[in-house]
N, C-alpha and C positions, 0 to 999 in steps of 0.2 A: 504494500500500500504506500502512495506517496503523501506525503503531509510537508508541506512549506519547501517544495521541492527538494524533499527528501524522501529517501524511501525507507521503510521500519516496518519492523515483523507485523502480525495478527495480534499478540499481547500486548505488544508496546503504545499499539495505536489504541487500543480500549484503554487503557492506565491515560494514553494522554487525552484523548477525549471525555473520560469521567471528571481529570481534573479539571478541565475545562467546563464542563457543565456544574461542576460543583463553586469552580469560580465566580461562573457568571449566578448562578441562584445565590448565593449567600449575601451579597450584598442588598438586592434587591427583600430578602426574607429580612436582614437584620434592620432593614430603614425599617420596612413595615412596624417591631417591633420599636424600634428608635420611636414611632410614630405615634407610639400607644401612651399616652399619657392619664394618671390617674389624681385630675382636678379634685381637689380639697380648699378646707379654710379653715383658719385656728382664729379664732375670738376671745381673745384675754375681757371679763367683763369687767375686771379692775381700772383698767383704762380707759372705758368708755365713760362720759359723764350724757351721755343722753342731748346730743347739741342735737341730734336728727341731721348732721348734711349728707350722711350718708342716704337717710329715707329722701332727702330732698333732690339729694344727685343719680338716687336709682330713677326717681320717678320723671324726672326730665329725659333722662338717657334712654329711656325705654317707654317713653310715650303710656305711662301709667295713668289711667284714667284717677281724676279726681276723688277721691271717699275712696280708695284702693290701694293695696302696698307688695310690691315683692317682694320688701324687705322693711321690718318694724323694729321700733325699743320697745321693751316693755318696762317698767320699772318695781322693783322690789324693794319694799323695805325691814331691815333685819331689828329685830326684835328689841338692839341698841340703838336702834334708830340710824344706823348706818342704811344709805339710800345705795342700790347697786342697779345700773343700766344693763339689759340682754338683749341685744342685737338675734333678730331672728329672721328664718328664709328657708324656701325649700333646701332641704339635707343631701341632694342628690344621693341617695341612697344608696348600696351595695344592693340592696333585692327594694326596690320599688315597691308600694301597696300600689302605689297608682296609678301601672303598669297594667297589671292584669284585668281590672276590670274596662278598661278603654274597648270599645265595641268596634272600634275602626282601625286599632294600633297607631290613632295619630301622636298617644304618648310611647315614649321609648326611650330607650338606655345606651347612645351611643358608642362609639368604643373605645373614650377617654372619659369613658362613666358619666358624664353628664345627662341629667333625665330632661329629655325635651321634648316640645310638640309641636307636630307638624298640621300648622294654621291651615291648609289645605284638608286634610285628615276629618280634623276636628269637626264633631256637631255641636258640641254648647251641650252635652247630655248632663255634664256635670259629676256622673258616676267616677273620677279622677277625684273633683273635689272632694265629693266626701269619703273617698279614701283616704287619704291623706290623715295619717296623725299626727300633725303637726303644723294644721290649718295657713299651709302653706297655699294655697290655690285659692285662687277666685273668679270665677265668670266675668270674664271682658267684657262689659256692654256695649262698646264700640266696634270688637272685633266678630261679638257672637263665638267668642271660641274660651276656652279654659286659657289661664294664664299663670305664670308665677316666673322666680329668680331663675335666670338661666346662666348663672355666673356669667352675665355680658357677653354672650356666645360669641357676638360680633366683632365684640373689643379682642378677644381673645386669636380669634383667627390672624389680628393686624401687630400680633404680641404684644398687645396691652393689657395690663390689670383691670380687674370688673371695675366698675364708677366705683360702686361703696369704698371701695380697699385703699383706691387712690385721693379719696375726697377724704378720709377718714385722716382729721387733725391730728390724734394722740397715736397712730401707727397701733390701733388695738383688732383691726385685720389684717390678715398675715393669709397670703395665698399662693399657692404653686402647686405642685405636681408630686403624688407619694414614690414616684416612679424615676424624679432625678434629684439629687444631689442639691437642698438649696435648704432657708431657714426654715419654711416648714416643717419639711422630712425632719430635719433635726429637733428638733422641737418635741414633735408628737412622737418622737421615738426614745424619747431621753427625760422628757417630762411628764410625770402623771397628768391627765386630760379626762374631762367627762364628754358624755354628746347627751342632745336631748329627748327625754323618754328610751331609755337603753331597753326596757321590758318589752318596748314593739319588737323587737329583733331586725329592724331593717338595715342595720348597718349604717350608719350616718356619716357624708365625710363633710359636718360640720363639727370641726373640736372646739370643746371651750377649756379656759383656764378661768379658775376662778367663778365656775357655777354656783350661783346659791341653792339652795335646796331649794328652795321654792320654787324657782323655774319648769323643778320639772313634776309639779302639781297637776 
């Protein structure tokens, strides 16, 4: 057999062509994983004092109807009278509730885990809302479709951080990927951390520091 005008046994030409087909697949196999990123966010609530720019900077950035929020404070107060602000928003889940019951599959789990819905999909059924333990979701009345936090999908395709994270004065959202190397990862791996309502079982990649008990009443 002649290869690169050369000629070479029956063995030798299988050995160089596997390497060669192994060459050319791996890079192509290892971007794909390179590609897979698994979006999170750490929320110190010690940090927060409840200014809302972040509710004010989601709801600008993402054409949030009026009386509606992708993302809210809530506020607690502890029993010394210490006041504590929680930052809340859809958890984008490890296993979704409210996933399954969507009759069109316009909600879904993409494959750097973020739980989104596809405005075309969507009928306004509402069965996503009240799945949802974590009254994350609300019926758009302008779009007629289901809505919530989609970690800035948009921003994120253009490598920018969601509005809240980057409008957030005290630096008390902290965002990135569990999948590369950055303050996050470190973080949630080195620091104890709660997430909200842990008894659902859905796996939440929203981490908090500094939860009050309360929160997850």
């Amino acid at each position: 057999m002649v290869l690169g005008g050369q000629v070479i046994g029956r063995r030798d030409f299988i050995k160089t062509t596997s390497s060669l087909v192994l060459l050319l697949a791996t890079p192509t196999d290892s971007l794909k994983e390179q590609e897979k990123k698994r979006y999170a966010m750490l929320i110190d609530s010690s940090r927060c004092y409840g200014c809302m720019a972040c509710v004010v900077t989601c709801a600008a950035e993402n054409n949030v109807p009026i009386g509606f929020f992708r993302t809210w404070v809530e506020r607690f107060v502890k029993p010394t009278g210490a006041v504590i602000f929680v930052p809340k928003q859809c958890n984008h889940c490890e296993d979704p509730p409210c996933v399954r019951p969507c009759p069109t599959r316009a909600t879904f789990r993409d494959p750097n885990g973020l739980v989104l819905i596809d405005d075309n999909l969507c009928i306004g059924c509402g069965a996503c809302v009240q799945a949802c333990p974590y009254g994350a979701r609300f019926p758009n009345p302008v779009k007629g479709t289901a809505d919530k936090c989609t970690f800035c999908y948009h921003r994120l395709n253009k490598g920018l951080l969601p509005a809240c994270v980057e409008t957030c004065p005290t630096g008390a959202r902290i965002f990135g990927s569990l999948t590369e190397e950055n303050e996050l990862k470190n973080i949630v791996e080195s620091v104890p951390t709660q997430v909200l309502k842990p008894h659902a079982n859905t796996r939440p990649m929203i981490f908090y520091m500094n939860l009050p008990e309360e929160a997850n009443r």
